[in-house]
C-alpha positions, 0 to 999 in steps of 0.5 A: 263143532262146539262140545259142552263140558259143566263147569261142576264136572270139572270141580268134582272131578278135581275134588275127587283127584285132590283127594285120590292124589293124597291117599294113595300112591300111583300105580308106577310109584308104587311099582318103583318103590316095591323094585327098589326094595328088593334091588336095594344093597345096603340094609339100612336102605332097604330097612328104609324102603320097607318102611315107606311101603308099610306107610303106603299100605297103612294110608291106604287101609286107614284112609289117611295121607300117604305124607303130611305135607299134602303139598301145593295143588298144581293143576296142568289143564288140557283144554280142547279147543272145541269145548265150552264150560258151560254153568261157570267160569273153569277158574272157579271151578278148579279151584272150587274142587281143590277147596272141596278135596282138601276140605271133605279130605281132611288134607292139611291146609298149606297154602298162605295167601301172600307170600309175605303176611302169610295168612293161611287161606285155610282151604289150599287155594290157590291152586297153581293152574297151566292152561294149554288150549289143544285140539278136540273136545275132551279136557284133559286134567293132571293134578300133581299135589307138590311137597316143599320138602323137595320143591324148596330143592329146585334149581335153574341154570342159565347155561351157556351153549358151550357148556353142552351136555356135560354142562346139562349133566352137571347142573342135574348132578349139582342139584341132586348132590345140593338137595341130599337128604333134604327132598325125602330121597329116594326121589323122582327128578324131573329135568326141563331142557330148552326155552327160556327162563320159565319154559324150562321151569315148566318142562321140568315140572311137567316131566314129574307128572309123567309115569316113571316107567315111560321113558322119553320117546326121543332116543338121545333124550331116553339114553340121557335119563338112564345115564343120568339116573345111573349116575345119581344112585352113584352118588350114594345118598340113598334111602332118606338120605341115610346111604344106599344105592336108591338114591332116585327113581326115575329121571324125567327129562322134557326138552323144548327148541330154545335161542342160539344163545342159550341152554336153560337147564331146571330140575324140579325134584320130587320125594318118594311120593310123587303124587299125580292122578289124570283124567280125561273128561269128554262131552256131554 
């Protein structure tokens, strides 16, 4: 049965988000940060924490931006199969409510509409948009506002299937050790395993925007993250990239079945404030 959603639900849900996203950390980062204030070792480190916890409560007291870089909207949209989007095309209206969030918000305008001439859009848009069609009739949004401090920090493998998982382990170790100060440790490091050459983009992408305290479901996967994150608080980058053992928060790891002949490895990275926000918008 066919389910009718507006297409202006949709952009003042998307403005809304634009700006919660911006002003206040989720409730797991902010968990995250506050625990490694107080697992930190070194003073400095823990100096640093302390001060990115008072930014947090100044953001939100003030009402300003918990960052400057108000990142690149990226827009994952679960849409049910069932629904129409009625009074529009959904396009528009996601990009309609991030020009509205980033405009009413009075978020910094990042975006340039050709890479290379490089004029400002003075708006944020394009917002970077996933469709997947799912079952139901319900829309499923996720915004996850993206810094290019740690996204100009990515990196792709193209691993061989003989490299295995230490070669996995490797390429996430490389590109954390290679990002250092740079992604505005301490970091959250999404980790795409599987597909092709863009699929793995988009896992590790997606894992970002998954809660820091929700380990994957897949038990080798689960114990992959934890070896991972012990290993990259090992390397002692730390807080700001000034020394510590709070080097990342979380590693998220999304996998996908992939060809016999390949092991596409990515690692998004993400500063310490890795912003997304969901909502779940049923039928009228």
């Amino acid at each position: 049965m066919i389910r009718t959603i507006a297409a202006e639900e949709i952009t003042r849900n998307i403005k809304e988000m634009c700006i919660e996203a911006n002003y206040s950390l989720s409730g797991d980062m902010r968990e995250a940060l506050g625990k490694a204030a107080k697992t930190e070792r070194a003073p400095l480190g823990r100096k640093i924490l302390g001060q990115l916890q008072e930014n947090l409560e100044i953001a939100r007291d003030e009402m300003i931006p918990i960052c400057q870089d108000t990142g690149m909207a990226v827009v994952f949209a679960e849409i049910g199969q069932d629904v129409h989007i009625d009074g529009g095309f959904l396009e528009d209206a996601i990009q309609e409510g991030v020009r509205q969030g980033y405009t009413e918000g009075f978020l910094r305008k990042s975006v340039v509409g050709d890479p290379i001439i490089r004029k400002n859009t003075k708006d944020n848009t394009p917002a970077v948009i996933h469709y997947q069609i799912v079952k139901g009739d319900k829309v499923k949004l996720t915004l996850a506002p993206k810094g290019f401090g740690s996204e100009n920090m990515s990196r792709i493998f193209m691993l061989k299937p003989a490299d295995g998982i230490e070669g996995v382990k490797q390429a996430i170790l490389t590109a954390v050790r290679d990002a250092g100060p740079n992604a505005c440790p301490p970091m959250v490091v999404g980790v795409g395993i599987g597909g092709t050459f863009e699929k793995c983009a988009l896992l590790a992408k997606q894992a970002l925007a998954r809660p820091v305290d929700e380990p994957s479901f897949i038990p080798h996967i689960k114990e992959l993250e934890r070896e991972m994150l012990e290993k990259i608080n090992r390397l002692g980058i730390g807080p700001g990239g000034l020394g510590g053992t709070t080097t990342a928060f979380a590693v998220n790891i999304n996998t996908y079945a992939t060809h016999i002949a390949g092991l596409p490895v990515a690692v998004n990275i993400c500063c310490h404030v890795n912003r997304h926000v969901v909502r779940e918008i049923s039928c009228g």
